[in-house]
KEVEXZA-25228 format. One record per residue (C-alpha): residue in three letters; x, y, z. Coordinates in steps of 0.25 Angstrom, whole numbers, padded with zeros to 4 digits, always signed. Layout:
<rs>
ALAXYZ ...
</rs>
This chain:
<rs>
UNK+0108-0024-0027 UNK+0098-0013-0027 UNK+0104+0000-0029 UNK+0094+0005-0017 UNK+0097-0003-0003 UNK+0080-0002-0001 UNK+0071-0009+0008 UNK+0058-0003+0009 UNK+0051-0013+0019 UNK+0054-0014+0032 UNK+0049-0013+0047 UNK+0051-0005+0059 UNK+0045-0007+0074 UNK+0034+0003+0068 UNK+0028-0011+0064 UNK+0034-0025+0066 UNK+0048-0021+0063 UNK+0058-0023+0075 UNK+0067-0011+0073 UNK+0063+0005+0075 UNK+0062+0013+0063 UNK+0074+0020+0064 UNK+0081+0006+0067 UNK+0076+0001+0054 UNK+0083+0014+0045 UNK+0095+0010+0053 UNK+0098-0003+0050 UNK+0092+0001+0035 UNK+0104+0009+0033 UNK+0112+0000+0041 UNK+0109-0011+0031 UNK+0111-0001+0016 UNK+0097+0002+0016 UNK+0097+0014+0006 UNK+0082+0015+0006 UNK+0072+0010+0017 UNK+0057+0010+0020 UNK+0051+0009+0034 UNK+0038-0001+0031 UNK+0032-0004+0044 UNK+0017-0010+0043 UNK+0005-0001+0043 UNK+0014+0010+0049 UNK+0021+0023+0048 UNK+0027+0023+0063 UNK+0041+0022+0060 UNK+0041+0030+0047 UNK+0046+0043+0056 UNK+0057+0036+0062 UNK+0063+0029+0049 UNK+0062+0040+0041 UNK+0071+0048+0053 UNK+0080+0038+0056 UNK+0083+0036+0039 UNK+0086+0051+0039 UNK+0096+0049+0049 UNK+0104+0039+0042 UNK+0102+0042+0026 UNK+0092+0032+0022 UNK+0082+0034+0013 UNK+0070+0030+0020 UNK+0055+0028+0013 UNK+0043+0029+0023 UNK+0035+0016+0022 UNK+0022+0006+0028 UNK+0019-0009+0025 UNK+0003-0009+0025 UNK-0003-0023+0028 UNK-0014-0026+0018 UNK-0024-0035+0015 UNK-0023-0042+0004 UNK-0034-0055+0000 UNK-0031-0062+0013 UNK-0018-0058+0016 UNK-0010-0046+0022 UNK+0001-0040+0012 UNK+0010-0027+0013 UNK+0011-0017+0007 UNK+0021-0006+0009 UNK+0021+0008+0006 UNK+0033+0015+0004 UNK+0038+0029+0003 UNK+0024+0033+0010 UNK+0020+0047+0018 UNK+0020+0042+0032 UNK+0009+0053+0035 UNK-0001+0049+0023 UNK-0016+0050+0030 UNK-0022+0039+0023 UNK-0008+0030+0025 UNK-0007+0032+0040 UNK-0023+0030+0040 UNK-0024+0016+0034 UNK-0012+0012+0044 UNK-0018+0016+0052 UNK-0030+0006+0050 UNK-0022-0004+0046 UNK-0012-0006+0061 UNK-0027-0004+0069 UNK-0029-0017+0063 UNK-0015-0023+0066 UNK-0018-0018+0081 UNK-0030-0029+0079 UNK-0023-0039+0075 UNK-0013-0039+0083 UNK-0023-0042+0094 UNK-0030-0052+0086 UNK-0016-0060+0085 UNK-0012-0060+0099 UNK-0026-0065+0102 UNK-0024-0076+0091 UNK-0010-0080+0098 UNK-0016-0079+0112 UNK-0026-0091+0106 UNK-0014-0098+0103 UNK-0007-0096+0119 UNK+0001-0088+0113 UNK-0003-0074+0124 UNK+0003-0060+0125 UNK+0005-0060+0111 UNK+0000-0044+0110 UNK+0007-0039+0119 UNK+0021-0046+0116 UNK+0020-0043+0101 UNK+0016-0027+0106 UNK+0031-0030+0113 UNK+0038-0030+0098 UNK+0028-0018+0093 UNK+0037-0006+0092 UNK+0022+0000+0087 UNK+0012-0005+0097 UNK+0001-0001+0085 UNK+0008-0012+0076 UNK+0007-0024+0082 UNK+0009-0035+0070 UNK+0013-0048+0070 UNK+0027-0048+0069 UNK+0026-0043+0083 UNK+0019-0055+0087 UNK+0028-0064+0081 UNK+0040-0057+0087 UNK+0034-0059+0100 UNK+0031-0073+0098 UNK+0045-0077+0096 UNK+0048-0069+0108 UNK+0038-0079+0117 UNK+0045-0091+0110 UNK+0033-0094+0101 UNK+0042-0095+0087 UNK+0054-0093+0083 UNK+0055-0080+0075 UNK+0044-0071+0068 UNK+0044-0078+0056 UNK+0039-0093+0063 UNK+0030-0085+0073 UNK+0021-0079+0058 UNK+0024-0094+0052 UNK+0016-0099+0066 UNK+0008-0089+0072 UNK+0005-0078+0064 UNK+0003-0080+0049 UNK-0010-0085+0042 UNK-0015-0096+0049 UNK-0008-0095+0060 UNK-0013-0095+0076 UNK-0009-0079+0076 UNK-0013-0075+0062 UNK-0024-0066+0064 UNK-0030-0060+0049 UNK-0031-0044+0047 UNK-0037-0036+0036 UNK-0027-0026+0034 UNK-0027-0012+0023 UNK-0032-0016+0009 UNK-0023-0016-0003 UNK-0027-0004-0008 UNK-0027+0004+0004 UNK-0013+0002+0006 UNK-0007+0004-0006 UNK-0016+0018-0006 UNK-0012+0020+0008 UNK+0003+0019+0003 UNK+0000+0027-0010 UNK-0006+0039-0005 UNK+0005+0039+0006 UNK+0014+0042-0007 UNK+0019+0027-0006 UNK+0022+0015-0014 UNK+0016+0004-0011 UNK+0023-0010-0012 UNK+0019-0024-0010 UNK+0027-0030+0002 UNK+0035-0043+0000 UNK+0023-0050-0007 UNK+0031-0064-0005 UNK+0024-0064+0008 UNK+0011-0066+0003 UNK+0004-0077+0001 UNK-0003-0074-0012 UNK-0003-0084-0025 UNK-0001-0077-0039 UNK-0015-0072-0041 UNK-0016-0066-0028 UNK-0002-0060-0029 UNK-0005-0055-0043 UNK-0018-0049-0037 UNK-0010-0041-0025 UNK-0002-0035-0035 UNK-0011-0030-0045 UNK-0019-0023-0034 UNK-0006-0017-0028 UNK-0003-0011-0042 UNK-0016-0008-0045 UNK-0018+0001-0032 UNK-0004+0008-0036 UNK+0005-0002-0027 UNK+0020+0000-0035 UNK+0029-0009-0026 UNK+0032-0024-0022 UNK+0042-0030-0012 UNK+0051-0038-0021 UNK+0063-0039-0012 UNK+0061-0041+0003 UNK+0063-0049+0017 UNK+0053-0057+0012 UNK+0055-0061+0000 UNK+0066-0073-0006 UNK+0070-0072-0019 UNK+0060-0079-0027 UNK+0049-0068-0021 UNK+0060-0056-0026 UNK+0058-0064-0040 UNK+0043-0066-0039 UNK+0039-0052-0033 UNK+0050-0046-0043 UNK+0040-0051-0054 UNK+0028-0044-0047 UNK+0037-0032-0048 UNK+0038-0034-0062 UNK+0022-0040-0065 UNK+0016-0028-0058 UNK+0027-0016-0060 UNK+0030-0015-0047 UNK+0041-0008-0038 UNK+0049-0017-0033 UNK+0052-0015-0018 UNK+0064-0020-0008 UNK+0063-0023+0006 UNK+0068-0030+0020 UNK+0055-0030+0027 UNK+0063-0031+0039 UNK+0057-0032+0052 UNK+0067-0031+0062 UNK+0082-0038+0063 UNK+0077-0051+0070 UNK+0064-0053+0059 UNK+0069-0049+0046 UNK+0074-0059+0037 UNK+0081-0046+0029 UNK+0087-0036+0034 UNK+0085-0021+0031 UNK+0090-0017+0015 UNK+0095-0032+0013 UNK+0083-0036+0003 UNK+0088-0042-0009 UNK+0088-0034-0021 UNK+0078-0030-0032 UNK+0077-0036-0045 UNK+0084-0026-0054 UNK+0074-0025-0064 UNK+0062-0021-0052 UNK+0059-0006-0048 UNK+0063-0005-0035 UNK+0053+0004-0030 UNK+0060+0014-0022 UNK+0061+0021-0035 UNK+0048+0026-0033 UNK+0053+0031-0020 UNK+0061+0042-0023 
</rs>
């Protein structure tokens, strides 16, 4: 086991997490959590209140964002941790980038309208907690509500992943302008659970080389979405590019998580964990 109880990826209804901010600290602490960062996509919203409610019971907390980012023809993440909430250029390029979800969104109810499927905006606006951030997992929530699928995970199977009736394409931040937003922020930079990607070697290859290149220092080996032969390949990234290696639930909410808050598995022992840079 990890010495430090850390999961540095998670979600709060500052984005398309289901529990308040200060409700994510709390069942952190609840769960052992010795360390935790608040990651909500292309936001800072929740930061405050994370960072107040981690005071209140002892937890170390690290201010955080998950950027969306183009990336050849797919949409990665990459987190920012231990960031300054109030950097201009970071809250600017945020800003940019959730004027563009705010399109999308609108795009997709129209797409799943096409479909019969109607009032899809206006019942995904119902799981918002932040009106601003509308993202797809609000959709899908709201689909199962109407009886459309089962739980999120078959709704994105049927309806909202490439290919499908409610995929709608989005040119989110480059590469480079996220990892230099999170970088003058003060931040690391690390590549969210890559195993999620579809990307052969080559391509994969080519994504961490840039990342390093551009200063990039971490990579998700341990998370919610990640099984055991991912741990062991991303583990050999770590290794490949001397990168950080970061631990994380990526938890969402109670109902949508498949790991709960701080019950990641462990780290390789011979990886960095990367909260040693954030000290």
């Amino acid at each position: 086991m990890n010495p430090v109880n850390a999961d540095l990826h998670c979600h709060s209804t500052a984005s398309d997490g289901t529990l308040a901010p200060a409700q994510v600290v709390r069942r952190a602490h609840a769960n052992g959590v010795d360390l935790l960062a608040l990651t909500d996509h292309d936001e800072l919203l929740g930061l405050a209140e994370a960072a107040d409610a981690a005071r209140d019971v002892g937890l170390r907390f690290v201010p955080g964002v998950e950027v969306s980012v183009s990336w050849l023809d797919q949409t990665v993440h990459v987190v920012g941790l231990n960031i300054d909430p109030s950097h201009p250029a970071l809250v600017a390029g945020l800003h940019q980038v959730r004027e563009g979800r705010d399109g999308r969104a609108g795009q997709i109810a129209a797409e799943l309208d096409r479909i019969g499927i109607h009032g899809a905006l206006e019942g995904a606006l119902r799981y918002a907690g932040n009106p601003a951030l509308v993202s797809r997992a609000h959709f899908a929530r709201y689909l199962v509500e109407i009886g459309i699928a089962r739980n999120v995970h078959d709704v994105f199977l049927h309806y909202l992943a490439r290919g499908k009736p409610g995929y709608v394409e989005h040119v989110w931040a480059t590469l480079d302008e996220a990892v230099g937003w999170i970088r003058g922020a003060g931040g690391v930079a690390v590549i969210a659970h890559p195993g999620r990607y579809r990307l052969g070697h080559v391509e994969m290859d080519l994504l961490f080389e840039r990342f390093r290149d551009l200063g990039g220092e971490g990579v998700e080996v341990c998370c919610g979405a990640h099984d055991g032969g991912q741990v062991l390949a991303f583990s050999r990234v770590a290794r490949k590019y001397g990168l950080l290696a970061s631990r994380a639930s990526d938890f969402h909410g109670p109902e949508d998580s498949p790991v709960d808050l701080g019950r990641a598995p462990p780290l390789p022992p011979d990886l960095t964990p990367v909260w040693t840079r954030l000290q």
